[in-house]
N, C-alpha and C positions, 0 to 999 in steps of 0.2 A: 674770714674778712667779711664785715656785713657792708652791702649798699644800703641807700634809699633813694626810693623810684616812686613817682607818681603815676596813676594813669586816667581817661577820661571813661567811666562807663556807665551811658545812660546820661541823666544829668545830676552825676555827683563824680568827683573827682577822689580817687581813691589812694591813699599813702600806701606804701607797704617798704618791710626791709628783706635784706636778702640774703640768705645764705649758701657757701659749694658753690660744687662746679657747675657753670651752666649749663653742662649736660648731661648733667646727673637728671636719676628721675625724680618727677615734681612735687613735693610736697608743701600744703597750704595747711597753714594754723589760725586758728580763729579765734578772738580772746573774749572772753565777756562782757557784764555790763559793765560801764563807768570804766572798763580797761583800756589797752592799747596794743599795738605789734610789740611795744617793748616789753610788756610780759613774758613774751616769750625768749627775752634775748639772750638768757643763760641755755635752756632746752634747745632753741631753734639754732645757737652758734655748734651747738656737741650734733644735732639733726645734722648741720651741716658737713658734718664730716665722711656723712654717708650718701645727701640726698643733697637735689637743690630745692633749699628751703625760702617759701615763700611766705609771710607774715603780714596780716593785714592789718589795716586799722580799718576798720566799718563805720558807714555812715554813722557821724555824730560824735565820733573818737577820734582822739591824736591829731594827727595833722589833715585826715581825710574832712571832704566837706562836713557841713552839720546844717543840713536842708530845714530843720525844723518838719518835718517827715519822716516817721519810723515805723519799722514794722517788720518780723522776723519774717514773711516772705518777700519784701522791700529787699531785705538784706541778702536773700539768698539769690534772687535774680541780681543785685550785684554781684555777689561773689559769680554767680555762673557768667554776666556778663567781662565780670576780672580776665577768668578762663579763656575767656575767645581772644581778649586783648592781647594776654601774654603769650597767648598760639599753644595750650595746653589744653591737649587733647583728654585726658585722662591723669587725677591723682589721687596719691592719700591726703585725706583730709581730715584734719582734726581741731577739734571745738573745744573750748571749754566754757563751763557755765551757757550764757548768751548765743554767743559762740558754735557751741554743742549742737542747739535747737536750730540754728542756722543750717548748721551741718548735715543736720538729719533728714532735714527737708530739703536741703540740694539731692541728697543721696536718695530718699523716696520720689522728688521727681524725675530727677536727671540720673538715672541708674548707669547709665552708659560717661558720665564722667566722673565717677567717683569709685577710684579701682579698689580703696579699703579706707576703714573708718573708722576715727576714735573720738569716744565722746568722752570729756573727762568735768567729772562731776557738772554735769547736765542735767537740768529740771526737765524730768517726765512728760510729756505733752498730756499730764491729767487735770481736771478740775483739783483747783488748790484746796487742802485741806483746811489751811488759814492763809489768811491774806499775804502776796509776796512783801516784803522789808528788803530794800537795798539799804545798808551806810556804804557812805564811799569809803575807801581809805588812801591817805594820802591826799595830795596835790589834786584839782579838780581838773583832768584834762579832757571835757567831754559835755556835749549839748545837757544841759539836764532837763530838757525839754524830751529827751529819749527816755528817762525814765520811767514818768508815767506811763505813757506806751510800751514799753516792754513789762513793767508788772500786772496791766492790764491784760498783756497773752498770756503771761504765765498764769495767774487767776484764773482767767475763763479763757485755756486755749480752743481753738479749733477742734470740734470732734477729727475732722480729716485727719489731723496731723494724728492721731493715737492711731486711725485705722491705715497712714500710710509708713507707720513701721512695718508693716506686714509686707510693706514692697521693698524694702532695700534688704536687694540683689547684694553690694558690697560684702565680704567678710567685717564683721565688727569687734570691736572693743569697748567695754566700758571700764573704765577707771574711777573707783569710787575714794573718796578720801581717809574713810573709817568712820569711827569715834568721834573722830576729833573733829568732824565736818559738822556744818549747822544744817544741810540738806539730811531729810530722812534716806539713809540709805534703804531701806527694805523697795522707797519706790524707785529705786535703779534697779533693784533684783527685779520687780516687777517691769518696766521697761525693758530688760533685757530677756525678757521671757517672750516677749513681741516680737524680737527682729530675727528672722530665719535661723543668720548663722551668727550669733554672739556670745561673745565670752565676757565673764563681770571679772573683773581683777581688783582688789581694796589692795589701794597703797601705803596707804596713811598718809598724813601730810596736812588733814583737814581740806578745807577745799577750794586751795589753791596748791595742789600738789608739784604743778608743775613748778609753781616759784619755789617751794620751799624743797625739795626733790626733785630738779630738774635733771641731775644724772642719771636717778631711776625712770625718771619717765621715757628718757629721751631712750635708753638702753629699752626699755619695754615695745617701746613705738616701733623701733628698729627691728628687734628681733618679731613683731609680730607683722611686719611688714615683708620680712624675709621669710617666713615661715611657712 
């Protein structure tokens, strides 16, 4: 059964949907650019069968505000702000794309709220080899004033952010898409050579795995969450 719930944090008001039992333990999915929490709604209804799943829309996305203000640590002090709101002391967290980089950087600063972590097909926090290309697909539901701003960090992120995969503490995952993804997979393998304790896992699916293979992911997240 999914809810949706809004909450106030900081000044942006954040959507999010919901999955399980509310006393399951807490799991937060984070979706990319130009995406929404409903990307996840096939993965995060089967999550739900294990966990209570939380699903957000991020500044600029879905129903949450669209400040005209962006920025992947903007976005993570939301998400940590989300945490305090919903009284969530500790969860798994998982990103994709946008998402991902969000994730990573909650988990390199806030090590203490982030009990395990999965990044699925996630841009590298490296100097871009060519310039970042979002096309949307589908229906526009999202500030496109957010875009610039996020190709702009993926291009030239923050050195910090390379040097603070070397702090998260969390067990991790990366889920790479294959082949069929338009992200160079060699720089996840590199990315994952960064973070203490990571494993790289290629699903195929290209790279949006979760929509297109949502049973496999959700079965993966699960079992590496029990493990």
């Amino acid at each position: 059964m999914e809810d949706q719930s809004v909450v106030d944090v900081g000044d942006v008001r954040l959507a999010y949907r919901t999955w399980g039992d509310s006393m399951g333990s807490p799991v937060v999915l984070l979706h990319g650019l130009g995406g929404s929490s409903a990307d996840w709604e096939a993965a995060g209804s089967l999550l739900g069968e294990e966990w209570r799943v939380y699903a957000v829309d991020l500044r600029g996305h879905g129903e949450s505000d669209w400040p005209d203000e962006y920025g992947f640590e903007q976005m993570r002090d939301d998400v940590l702000e989300f945490l305090d709101a919903c009284e969530i002391d500790r969860a798994g967290v998982v990103g994709h794309g946008m998402g991902g980089a969000v994730a990573s950087l909650l988990a390199g600063e806030h090590p203490d709220r982030v009990e395990r972590l999965v990044l699925v097909e996630t841009p590298p926090p490296f100097p871009a080899e060519r310039p970042a290309v979002f096309v949307p697909e589908g229906p526009v539901d999202y500030d496109e004033n957010a875009v610039p701003a996020v190709l702009a960090q993926l291009d030239a992120p923050d050195p910090r952010w390379e040097e603070d995969l070397g702090q998260i503490v969390a067990p991790t995952m990366i889920l790479a898409g294959g082949p069929e993804s338009t992200m160079p997979q060699a720089r996840l393998a590199d990315m994952a050579s960064l973070i203490p304790d990571c494993q790289l896992v290629t699903l195929g699916g290209g790279h949006r795995p979760h929509q297109r293979h949502p049973d496999q992911v959700a079965t993966r997240i699960t079992e590496f969450f029990t493990s």
